[in-house]
N, C-alpha and C positions, 0 to 999 in steps of 0.2 A: 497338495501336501507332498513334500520330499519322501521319497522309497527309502526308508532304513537301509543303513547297509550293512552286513554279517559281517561280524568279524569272529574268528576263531581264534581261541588264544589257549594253548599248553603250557599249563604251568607245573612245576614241582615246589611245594609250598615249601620248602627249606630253602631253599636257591635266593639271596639276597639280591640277585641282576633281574630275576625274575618277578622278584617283588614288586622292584620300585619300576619294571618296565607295565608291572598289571596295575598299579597307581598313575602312572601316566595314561593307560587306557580308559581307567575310568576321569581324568580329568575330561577325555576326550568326549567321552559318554555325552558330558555339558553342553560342549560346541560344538558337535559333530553330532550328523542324523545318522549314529550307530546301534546297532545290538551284540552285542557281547557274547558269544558261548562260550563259556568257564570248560574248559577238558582236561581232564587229568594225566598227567605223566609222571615216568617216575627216572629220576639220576640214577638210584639203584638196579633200576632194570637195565638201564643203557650200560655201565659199568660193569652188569655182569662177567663176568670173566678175564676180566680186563688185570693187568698189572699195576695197580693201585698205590700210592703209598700209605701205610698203617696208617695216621690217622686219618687220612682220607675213609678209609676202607673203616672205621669204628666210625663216622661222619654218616659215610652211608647206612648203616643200621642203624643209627636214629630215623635220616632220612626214609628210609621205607616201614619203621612202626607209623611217621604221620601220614606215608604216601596211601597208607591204609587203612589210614583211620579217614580220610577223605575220601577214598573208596566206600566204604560203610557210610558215606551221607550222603556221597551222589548215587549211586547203585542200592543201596538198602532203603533211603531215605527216597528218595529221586532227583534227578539230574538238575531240577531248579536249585536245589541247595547248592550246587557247586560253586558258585560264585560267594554265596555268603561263607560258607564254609573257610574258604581259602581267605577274607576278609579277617572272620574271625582268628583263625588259628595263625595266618600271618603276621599279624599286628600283634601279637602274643609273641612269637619269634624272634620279630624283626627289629620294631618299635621298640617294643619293651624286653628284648633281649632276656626272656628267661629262657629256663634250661629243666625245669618240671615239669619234663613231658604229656605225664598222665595229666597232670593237675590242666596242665595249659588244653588236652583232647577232651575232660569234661565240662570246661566251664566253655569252652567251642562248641560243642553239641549242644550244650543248655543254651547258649544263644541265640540257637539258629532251630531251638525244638526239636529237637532230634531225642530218642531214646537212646544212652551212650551203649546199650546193649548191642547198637548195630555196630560200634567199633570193638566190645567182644569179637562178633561174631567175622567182622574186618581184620581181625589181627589173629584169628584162626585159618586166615586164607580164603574166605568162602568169597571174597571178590577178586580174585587177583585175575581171573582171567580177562575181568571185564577189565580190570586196569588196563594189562598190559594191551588187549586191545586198544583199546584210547590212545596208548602211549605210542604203538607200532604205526597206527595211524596218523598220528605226528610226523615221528619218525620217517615213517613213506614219503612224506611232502618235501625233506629237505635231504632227508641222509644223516645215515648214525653219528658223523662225525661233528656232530656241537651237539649243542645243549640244551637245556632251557633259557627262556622262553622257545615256543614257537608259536610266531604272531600268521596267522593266514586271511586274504580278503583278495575280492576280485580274480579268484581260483590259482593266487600265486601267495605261497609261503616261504616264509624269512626265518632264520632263529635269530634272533635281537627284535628290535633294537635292543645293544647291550650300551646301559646310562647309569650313571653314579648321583643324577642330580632326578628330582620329579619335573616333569613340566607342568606348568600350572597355566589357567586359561586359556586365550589364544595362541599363547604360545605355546602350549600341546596341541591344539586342533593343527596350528602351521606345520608341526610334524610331522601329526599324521596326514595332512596333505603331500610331503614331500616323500612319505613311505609307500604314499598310495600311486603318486605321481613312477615314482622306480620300478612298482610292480607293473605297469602298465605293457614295459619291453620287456619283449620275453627270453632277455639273451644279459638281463642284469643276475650278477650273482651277490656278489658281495662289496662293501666298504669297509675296509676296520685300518686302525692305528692302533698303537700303542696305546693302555691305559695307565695313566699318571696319578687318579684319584679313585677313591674307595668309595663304597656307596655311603649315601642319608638318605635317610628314611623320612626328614621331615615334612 
């Protein structure tokens, strides 16, 4: 029987790059002998201090009422919900592009079982530490300056891949063949081009 292989993946559940790059890992999930760890990170923590543009900066304060309210299912609830959680509340987001925050954090907890008290008790603070730990520790693997995602395996971490498109089938698996094939040299940093097209979520 083939050894799973870990993958670790940072996401911030508002980040649309990050969405459709955690929907191509789980195509992967399919055809590829992977396991998945869901880790929370937050844009609002990275951007602390930072010189922002106003609606960026009113952006981020959405982003951290949900970066916290997923704090409250994986740390309140425990760390197996993170992956459902982030399913839920992203496809609420992304997909289906609403903007009712609360409504979109309770009908997320009710589908993943969760008591929505823990995101009470998440948007009081009472997890942020553990957050930002998760997030720092992202963070440590590649350097503050990008984003989310950050995809980790084979003890080397990437932020991307950044995709406007899902992969589907094999031709996710051949991706992550050729993201796995990069980490291998330990002297690859990066690929990027210009981006021309916007994300789908289909």
């Amino acid at each position: 029987m083939t050894e799973k292989q870990a993958v670790n993946f940072w996401y911030d559940v508002t980040c649309p790059f990050a969405w459709i790059t955690s929907r191509w890992i789980k195509e992967v999930e399919q055809v590829r002998p992977i396991t998945v760890n869901w880790k929370p990170m937050s844009l609002t923590i990275l951007n602390e201090g930072r010189d922002i543009p106003e609606d960026y900066a009113k952006a981020m304060k959405r982003a951290w009422i949900f970066a916290r309210a997923v704090a409250g299912a994986v740390y309140g609830g425990g760390e197996e919900h993170s992956g459902q959680i982030y399913t839920e509340l992203g496809t609420r987001i992304h997909n289906d592009e609403r903007r009712d925050t609360e409504q979109i954090i309770a009908e997320a907890y009710e589908a993943v079982g969760l008591p929505l008290e823990l995101n009470e008790r998440a948007q009081n603070g009472e997890f942020d530490e553990q957050l930002k730990t998760s997030h720092d520790a992202g963070i440590g693997l590649v350097g503050d300056d990008v984003g989310t995602p950050i995809v980790a395996f084979n003890d080397t971490a990437f932020f991307g891949p950044v995709i406007t498109r899902i992969p589907r089938g094999e031709e996710a698996g051949e991706m992550f063949d050729g993201a796995v094939a990069l980490a291998k040299y330990p002297y690859f940093y990066e690929l990027k081009r210009s981006r021309t097209t916007n994300p789908e979520f289909d």
